[in-house]
C-alpha positions in Angstrom: 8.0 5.3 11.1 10.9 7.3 9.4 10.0 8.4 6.6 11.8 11.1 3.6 8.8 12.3 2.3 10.3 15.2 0.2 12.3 12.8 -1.6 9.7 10.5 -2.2 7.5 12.9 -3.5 10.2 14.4 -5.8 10.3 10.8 -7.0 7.0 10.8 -8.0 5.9 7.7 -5.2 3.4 9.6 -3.5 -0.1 10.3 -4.3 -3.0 11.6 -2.1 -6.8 11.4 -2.3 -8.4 14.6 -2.2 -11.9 15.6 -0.8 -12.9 18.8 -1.5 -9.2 19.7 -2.7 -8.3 18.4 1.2 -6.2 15.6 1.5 -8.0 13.0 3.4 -5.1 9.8 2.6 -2.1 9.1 0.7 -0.7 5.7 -0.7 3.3 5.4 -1.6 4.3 2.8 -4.0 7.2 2.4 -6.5 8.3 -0.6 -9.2 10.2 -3.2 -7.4 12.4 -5.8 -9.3 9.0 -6.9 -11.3 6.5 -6.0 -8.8 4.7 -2.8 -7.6 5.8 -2.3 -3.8 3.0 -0.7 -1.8 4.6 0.9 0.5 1.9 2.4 3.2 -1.3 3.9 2.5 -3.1 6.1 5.2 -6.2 7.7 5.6 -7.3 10.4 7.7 -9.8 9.3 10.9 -11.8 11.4 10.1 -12.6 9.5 6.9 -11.9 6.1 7.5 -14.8 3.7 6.3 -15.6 5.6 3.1 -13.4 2.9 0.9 -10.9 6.0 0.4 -8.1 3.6 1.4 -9.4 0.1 -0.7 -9.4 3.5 -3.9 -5.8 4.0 -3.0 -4.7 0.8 -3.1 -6.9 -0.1 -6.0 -5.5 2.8 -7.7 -1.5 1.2 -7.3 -3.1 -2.4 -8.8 -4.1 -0.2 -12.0 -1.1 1.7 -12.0 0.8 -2.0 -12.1 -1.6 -3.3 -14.6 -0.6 -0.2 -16.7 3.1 -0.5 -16.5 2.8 -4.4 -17.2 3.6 -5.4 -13.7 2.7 -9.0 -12.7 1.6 -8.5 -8.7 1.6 -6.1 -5.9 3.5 -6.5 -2.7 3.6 -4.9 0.7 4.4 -6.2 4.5 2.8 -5.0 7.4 3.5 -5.3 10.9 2.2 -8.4 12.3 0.4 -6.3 15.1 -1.8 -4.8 12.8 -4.5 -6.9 12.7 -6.7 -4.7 10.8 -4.6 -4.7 7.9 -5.1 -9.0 7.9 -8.6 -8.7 7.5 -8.6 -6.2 4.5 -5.1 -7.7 2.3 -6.8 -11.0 2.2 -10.5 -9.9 1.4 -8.9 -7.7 -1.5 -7.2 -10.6 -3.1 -3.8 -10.7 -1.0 -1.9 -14.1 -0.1 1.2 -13.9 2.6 3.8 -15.1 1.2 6.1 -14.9 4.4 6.3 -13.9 7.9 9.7 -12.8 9.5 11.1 -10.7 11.8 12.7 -7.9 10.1 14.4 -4.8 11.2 13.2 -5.5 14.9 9.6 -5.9 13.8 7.4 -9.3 13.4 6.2 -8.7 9.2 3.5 -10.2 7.2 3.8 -10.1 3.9 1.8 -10.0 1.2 1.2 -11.0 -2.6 -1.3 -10.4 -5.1 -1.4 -11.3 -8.8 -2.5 -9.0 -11.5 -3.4 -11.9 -14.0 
């Protein structure tokens, strides 16, 4: 993944979970058309299974909520299989699957209504 972080942090898209004033994930997400895009959300290992990751994302629904925003989307890449389990069991409906830009995408919907 390619990513310009500086210029999506300048842009105000990025936000990080702190523990301890340590950074232990991040989650990038901006208004799209008249949706929130989440973009990726990470988490370090080492904390993975705390719910820091379902707080990031659950932090871009409110965020949506807030700026009257309808639904959240997001794709993933089909091979992570991981991320199928956990977009559905927070409220997530694919909407579409497609190649795209070499990769095999799932993607996702979830209405804030």
């Amino acid at each position: 993944m390619v990513a310009d972080f500086a210029n999506l942090i300048q842009r105000g898209h990025v936000h990080v979970a702190l523990v301890d004033s340590a950074v232990v994930g991040y989650v990038v997400f901006y208004v799209n058309s008249k949706s929130m895009q989440l973009d990726n959300v990470a988490v370090d290992p080492e904390f993975t299974g705390q719910g820091i990751g379902k707080q990031l994302i659950n932090f871009v629904e409110l965020t949506a909520s807030k700026q009257g925003l309808l639904a959240v989307e997001l794709y993933t890449n089909a091979v992570m299989t991981e991320n199928q389990v956990l977009y559905p069991k927070l409220g997530y409906t694919i909407t579409a699957r497609k190649q795209q830009d070499g990769f095999s995408r799932v993607f996702y919907r979830k209405l804030l209504v």
